[in-house]
VMD Tcl script that builds the backbone (N, CA, C; Angstrom):
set m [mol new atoms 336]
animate dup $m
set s [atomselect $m all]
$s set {name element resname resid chain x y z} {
  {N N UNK 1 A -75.585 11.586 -23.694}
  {CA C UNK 1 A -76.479 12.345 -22.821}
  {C C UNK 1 A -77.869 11.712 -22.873}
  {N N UNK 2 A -78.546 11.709 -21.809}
  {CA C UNK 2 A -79.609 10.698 -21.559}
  {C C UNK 2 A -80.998 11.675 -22.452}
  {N N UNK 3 A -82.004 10.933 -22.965}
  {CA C UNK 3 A -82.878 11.779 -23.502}
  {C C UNK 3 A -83.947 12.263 -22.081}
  {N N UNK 4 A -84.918 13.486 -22.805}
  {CA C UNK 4 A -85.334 14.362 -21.724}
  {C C UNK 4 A -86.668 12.824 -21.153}
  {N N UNK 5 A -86.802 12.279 -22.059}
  {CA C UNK 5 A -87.735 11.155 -21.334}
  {C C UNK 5 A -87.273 10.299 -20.845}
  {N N UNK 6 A -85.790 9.969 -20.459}
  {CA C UNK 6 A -85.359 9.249 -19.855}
  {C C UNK 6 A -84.582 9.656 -18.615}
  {N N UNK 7 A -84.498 10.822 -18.569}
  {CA C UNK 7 A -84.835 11.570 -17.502}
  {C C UNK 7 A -85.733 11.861 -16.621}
  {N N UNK 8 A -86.955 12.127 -17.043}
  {CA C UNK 8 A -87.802 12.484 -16.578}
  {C C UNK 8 A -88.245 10.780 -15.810}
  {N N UNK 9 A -88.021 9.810 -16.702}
  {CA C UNK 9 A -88.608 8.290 -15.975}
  {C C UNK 9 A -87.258 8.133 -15.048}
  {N N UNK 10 A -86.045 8.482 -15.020}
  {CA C UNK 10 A -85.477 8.148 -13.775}
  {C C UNK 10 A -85.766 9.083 -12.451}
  {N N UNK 11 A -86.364 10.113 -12.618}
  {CA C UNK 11 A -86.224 11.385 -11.299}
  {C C UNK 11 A -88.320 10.241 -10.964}
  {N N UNK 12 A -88.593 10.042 -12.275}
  {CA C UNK 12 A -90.415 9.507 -11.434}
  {C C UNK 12 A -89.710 7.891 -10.752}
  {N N UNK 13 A -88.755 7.028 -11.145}
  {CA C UNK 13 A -88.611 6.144 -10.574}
  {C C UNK 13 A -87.958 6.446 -8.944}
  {N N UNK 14 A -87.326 7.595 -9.119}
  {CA C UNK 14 A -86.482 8.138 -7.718}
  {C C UNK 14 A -87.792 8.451 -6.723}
  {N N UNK 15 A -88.946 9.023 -7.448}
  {CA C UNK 15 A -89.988 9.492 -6.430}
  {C C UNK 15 A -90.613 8.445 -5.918}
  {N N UNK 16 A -90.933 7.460 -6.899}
  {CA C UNK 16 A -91.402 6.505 -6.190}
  {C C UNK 16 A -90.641 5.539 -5.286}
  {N N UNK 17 A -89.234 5.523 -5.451}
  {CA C UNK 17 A -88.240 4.864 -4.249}
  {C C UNK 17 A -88.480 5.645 -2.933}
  {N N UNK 18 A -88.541 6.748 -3.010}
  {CA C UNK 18 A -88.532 7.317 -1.626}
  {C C UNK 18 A -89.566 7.077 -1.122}
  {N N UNK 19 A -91.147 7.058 -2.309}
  {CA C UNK 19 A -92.339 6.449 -1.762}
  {C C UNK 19 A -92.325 5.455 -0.922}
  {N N UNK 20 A -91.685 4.487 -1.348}
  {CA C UNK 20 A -91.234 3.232 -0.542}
  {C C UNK 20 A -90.099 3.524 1.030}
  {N N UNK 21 A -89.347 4.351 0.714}
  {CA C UNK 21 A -88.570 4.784 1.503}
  {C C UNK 21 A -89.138 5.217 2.771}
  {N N UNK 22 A -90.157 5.769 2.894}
  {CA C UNK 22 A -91.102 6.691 4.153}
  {C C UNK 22 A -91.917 5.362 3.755}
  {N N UNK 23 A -92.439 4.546 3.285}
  {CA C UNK 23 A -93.365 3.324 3.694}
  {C C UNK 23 A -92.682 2.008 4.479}
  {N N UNK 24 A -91.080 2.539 4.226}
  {CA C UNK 24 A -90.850 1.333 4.813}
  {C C UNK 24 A -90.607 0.077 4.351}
  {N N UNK 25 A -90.684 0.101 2.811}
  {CA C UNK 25 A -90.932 -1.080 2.123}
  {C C UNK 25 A -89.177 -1.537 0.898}
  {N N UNK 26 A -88.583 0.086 1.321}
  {CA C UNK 26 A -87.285 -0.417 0.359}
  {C C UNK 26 A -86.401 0.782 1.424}
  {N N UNK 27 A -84.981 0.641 0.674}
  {CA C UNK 27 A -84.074 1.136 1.403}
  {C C UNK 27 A -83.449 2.034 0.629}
  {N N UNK 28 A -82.153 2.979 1.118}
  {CA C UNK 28 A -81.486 3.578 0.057}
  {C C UNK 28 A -80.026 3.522 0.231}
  {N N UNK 29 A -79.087 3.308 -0.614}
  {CA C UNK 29 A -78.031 2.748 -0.746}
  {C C UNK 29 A -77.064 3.408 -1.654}
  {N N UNK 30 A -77.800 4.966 -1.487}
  {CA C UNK 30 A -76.996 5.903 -1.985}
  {C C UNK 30 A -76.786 5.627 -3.823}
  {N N UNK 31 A -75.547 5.714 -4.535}
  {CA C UNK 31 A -75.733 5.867 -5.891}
  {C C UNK 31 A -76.121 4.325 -6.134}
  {N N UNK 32 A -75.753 3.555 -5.510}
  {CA C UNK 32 A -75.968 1.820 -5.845}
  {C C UNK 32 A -77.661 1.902 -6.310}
  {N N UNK 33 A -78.590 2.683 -5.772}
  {CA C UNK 33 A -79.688 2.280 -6.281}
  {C C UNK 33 A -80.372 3.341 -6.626}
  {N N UNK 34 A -79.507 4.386 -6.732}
  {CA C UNK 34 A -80.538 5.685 -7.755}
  {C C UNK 34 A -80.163 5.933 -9.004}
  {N N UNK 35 A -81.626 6.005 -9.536}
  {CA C UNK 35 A -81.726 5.892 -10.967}
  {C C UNK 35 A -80.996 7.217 -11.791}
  {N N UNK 36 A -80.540 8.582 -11.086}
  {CA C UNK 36 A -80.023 9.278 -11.425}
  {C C UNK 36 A -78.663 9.004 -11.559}
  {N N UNK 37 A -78.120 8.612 -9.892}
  {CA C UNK 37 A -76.484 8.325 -9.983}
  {C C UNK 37 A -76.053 7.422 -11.572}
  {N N UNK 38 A -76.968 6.259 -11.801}
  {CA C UNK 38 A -76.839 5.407 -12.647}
  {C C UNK 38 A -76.691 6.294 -14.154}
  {N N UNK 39 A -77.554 7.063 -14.080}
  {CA C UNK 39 A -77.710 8.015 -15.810}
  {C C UNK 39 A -76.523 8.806 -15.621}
  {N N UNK 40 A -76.562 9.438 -14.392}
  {CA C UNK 40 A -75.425 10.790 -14.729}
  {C C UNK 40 A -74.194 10.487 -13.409}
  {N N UNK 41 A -73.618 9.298 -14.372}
  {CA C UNK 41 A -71.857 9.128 -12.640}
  {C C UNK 41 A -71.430 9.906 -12.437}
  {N N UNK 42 A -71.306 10.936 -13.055}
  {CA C UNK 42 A -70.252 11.996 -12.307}
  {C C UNK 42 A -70.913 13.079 -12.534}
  {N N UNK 43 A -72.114 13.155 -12.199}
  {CA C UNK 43 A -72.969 13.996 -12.195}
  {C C UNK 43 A -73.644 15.312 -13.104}
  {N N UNK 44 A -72.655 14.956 -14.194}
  {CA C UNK 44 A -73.190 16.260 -14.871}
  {C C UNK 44 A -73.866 15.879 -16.016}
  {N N UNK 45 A -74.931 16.721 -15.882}
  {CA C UNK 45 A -76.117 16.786 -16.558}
  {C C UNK 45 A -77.312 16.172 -16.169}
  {N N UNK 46 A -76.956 15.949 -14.551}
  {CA C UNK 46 A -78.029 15.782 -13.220}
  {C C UNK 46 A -78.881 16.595 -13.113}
  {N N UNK 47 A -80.227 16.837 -13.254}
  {CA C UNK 47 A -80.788 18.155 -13.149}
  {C C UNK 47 A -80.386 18.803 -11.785}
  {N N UNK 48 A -80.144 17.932 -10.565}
  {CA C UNK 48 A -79.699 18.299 -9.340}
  {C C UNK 48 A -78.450 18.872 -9.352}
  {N N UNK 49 A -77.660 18.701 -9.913}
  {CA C UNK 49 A -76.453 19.588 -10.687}
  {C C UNK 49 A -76.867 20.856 -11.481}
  {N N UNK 50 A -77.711 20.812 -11.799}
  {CA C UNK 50 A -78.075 21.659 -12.843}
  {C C UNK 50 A -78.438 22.987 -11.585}
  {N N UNK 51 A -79.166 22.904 -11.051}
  {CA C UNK 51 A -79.572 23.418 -9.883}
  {C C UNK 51 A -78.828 23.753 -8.518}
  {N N UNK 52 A -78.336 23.054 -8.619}
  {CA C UNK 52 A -77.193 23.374 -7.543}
  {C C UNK 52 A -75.867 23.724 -7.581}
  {N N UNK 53 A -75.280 23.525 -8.693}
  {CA C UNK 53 A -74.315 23.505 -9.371}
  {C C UNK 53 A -72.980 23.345 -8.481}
  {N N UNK 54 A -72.991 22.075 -8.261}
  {CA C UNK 54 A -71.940 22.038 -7.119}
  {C C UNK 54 A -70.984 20.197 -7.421}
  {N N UNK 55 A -71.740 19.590 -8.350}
  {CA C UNK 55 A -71.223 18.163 -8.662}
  {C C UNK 55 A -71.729 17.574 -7.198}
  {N N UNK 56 A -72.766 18.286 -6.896}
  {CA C UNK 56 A -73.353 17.091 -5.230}
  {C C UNK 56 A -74.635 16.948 -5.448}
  {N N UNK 57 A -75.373 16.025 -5.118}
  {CA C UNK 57 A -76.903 15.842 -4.913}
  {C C UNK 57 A -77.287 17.095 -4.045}
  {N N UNK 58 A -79.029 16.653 -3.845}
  {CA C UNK 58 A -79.664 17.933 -3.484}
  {C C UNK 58 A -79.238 17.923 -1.918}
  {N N UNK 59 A -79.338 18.872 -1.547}
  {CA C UNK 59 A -79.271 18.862 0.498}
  {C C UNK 59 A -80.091 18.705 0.758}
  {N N UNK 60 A -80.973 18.313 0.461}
  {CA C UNK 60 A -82.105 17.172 1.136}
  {C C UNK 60 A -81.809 15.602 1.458}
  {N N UNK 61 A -80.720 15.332 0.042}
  {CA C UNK 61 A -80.052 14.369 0.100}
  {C C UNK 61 A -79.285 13.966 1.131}
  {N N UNK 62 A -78.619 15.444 1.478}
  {CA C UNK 62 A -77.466 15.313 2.586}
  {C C UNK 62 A -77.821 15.628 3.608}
  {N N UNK 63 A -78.914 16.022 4.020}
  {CA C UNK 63 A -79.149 15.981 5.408}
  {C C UNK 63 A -79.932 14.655 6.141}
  {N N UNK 64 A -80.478 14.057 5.063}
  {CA C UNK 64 A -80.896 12.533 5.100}
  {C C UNK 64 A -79.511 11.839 5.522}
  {N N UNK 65 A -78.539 11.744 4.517}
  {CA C UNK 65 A -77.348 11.082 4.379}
  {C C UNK 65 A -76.810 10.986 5.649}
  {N N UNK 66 A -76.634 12.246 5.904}
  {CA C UNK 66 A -75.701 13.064 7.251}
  {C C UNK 66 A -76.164 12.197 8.669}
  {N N UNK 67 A -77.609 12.161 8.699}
  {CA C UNK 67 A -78.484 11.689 9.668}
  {C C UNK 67 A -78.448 10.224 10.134}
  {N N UNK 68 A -78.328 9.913 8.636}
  {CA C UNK 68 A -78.364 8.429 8.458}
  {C C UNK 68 A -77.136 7.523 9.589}
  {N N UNK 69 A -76.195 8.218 8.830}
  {CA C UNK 69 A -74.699 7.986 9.457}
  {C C UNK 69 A -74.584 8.728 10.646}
  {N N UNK 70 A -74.795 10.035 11.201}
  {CA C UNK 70 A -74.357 10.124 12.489}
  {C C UNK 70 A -75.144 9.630 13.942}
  {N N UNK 71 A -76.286 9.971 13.411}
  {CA C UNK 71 A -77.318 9.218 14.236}
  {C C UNK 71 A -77.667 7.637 14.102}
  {N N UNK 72 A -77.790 7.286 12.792}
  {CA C UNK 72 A -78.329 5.733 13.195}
  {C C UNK 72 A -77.141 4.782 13.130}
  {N N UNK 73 A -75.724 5.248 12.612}
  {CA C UNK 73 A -74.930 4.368 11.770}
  {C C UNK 73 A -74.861 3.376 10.844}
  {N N UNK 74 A -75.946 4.342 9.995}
  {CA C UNK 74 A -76.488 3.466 8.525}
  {C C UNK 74 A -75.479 3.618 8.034}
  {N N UNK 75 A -74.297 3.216 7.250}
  {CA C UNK 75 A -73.844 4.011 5.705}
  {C C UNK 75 A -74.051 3.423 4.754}
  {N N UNK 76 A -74.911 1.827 4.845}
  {CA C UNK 76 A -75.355 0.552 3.650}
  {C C UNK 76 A -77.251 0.822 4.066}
  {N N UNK 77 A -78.053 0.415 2.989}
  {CA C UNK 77 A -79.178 -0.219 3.310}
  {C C UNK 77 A -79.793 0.553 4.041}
  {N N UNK 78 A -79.992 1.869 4.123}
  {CA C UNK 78 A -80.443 3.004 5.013}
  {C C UNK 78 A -81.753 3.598 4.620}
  {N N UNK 79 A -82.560 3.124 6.270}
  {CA C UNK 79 A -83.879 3.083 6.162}
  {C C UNK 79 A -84.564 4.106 7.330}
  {N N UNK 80 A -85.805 4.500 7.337}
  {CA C UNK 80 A -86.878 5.287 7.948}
  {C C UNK 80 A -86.443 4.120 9.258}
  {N N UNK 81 A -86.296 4.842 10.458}
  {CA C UNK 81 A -85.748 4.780 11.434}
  {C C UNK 81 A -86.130 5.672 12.811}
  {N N UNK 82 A -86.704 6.687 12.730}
  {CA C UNK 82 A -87.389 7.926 13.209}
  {C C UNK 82 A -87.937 8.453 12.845}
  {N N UNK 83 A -88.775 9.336 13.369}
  {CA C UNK 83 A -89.744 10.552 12.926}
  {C C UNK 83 A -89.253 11.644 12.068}
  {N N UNK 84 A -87.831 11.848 12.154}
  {CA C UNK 84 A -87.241 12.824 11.716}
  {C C UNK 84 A -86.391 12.440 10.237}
  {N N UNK 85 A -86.389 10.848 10.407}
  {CA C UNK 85 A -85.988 10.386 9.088}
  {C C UNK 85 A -87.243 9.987 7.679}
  {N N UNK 86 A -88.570 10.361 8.757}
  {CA C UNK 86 A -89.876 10.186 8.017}
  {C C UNK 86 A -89.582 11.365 7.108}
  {N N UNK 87 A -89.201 12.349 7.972}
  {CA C UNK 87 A -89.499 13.934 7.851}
  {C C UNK 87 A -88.216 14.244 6.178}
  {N N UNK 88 A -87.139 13.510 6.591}
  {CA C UNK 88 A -86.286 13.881 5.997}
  {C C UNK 88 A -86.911 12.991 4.304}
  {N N UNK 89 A -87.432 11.775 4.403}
  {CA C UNK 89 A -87.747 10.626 3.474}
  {C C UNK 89 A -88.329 11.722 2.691}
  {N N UNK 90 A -89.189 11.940 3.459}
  {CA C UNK 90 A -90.145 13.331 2.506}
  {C C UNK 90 A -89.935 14.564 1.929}
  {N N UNK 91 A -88.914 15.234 2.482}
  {CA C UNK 91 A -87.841 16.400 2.020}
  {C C UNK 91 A -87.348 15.595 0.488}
  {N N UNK 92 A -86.626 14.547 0.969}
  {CA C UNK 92 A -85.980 14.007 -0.308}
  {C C UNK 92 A -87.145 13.910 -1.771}
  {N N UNK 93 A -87.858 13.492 -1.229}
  {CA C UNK 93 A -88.746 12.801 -2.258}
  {C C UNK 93 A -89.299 14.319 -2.834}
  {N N UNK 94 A -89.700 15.158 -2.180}
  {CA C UNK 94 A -90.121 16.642 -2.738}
  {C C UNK 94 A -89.254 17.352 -3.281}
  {N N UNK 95 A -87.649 16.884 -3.626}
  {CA C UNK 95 A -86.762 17.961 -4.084}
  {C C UNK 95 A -86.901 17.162 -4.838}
  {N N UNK 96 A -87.079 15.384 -5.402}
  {CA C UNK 96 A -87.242 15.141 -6.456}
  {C C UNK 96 A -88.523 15.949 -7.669}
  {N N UNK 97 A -89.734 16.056 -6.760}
  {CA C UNK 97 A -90.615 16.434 -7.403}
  {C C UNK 97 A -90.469 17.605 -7.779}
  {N N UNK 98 A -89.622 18.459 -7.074}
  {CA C UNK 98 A -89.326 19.578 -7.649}
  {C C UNK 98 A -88.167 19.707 -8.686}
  {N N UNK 99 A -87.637 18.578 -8.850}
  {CA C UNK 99 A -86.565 18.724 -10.040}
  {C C UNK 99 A -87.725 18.675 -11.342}
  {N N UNK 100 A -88.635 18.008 -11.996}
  {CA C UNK 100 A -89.689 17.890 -12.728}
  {C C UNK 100 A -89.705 19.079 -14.164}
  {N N UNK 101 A -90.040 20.085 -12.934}
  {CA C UNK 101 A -89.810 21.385 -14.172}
  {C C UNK 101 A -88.689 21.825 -14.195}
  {N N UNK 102 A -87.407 21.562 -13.530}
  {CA C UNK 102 A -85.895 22.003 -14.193}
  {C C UNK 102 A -85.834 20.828 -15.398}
  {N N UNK 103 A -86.098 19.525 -15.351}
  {CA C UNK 103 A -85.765 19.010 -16.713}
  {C C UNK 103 A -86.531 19.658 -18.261}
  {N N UNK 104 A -87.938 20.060 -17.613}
  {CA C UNK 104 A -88.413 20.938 -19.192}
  {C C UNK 104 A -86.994 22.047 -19.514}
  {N N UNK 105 A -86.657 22.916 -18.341}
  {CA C UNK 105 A -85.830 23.624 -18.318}
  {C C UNK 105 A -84.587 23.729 -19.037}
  {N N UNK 106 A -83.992 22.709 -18.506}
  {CA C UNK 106 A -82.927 22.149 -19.302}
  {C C UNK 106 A -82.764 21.695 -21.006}
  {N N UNK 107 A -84.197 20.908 -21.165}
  {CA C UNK 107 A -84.441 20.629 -22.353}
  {C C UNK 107 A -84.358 22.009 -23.582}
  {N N UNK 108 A -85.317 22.790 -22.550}
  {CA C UNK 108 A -85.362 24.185 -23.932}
  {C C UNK 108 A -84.520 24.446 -24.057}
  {N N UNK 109 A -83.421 24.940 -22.871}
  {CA C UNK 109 A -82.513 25.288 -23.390}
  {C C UNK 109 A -81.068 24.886 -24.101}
  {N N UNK 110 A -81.208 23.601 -23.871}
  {CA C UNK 110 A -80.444 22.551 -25.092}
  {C C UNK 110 A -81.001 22.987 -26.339}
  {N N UNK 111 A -81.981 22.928 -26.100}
  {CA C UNK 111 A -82.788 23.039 -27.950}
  {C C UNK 111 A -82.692 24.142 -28.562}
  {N N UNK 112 A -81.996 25.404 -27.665}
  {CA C UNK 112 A -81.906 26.866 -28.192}
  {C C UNK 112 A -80.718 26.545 -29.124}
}
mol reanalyze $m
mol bondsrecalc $m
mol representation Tube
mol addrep $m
């Protein structure tokens, strides 16, 4: 199980991908390049699991995802493309920031 600081540096490396993501400057390629998929493969003990409790990323994720593929026919290398994929870049990147305080979360209550 990954420690709570190595957690916490993969969900800040995820924020700053999406930073790039709405700049335009990198892409997303689904688990191939998130630092979460990489810590937690089968998802558990994802804080986004933790939270959702479903073994799926956040639906911010998936309505990006969804978009990606029905509208642009990204399913590789999937980039800011529209206004609405700006919109979505930024959804994503804010459910990261909001995962932040579920990892304190998680932590305490491991430690109980």
């Amino acid at each position: 199980m990954p420690t709570y600081d190595e957690t916490v540096k993969a969900i800040n490396d995820e924020i700053e991908k999406w930073e790039r993501i709405y700049a335009g400057t990198e892409f997303d390629d689904g688990a191939e390049n998130d630092a979460r998929c990489k810590m937690f493969p089968d998802c558990r003990g994802c804080p986004a699991d933790y939270v959702h409790d479903n073994n799926r990323c956040d639906p911010e994720y998936a309505d990006w995802h969804y978009h990606q593929i029905t509208i642009h026919n990204a399913r590789t290398h999937r980039t800011v493309q529209c206004k609405f994929c700006e919109k979505q870049a930024l959804n994503v990147r804010n459910s990261l920031i909001a995962l932040l305080p579920v990892v304190d979360e998680m932590f305490e209550k491991e430690a109980i």
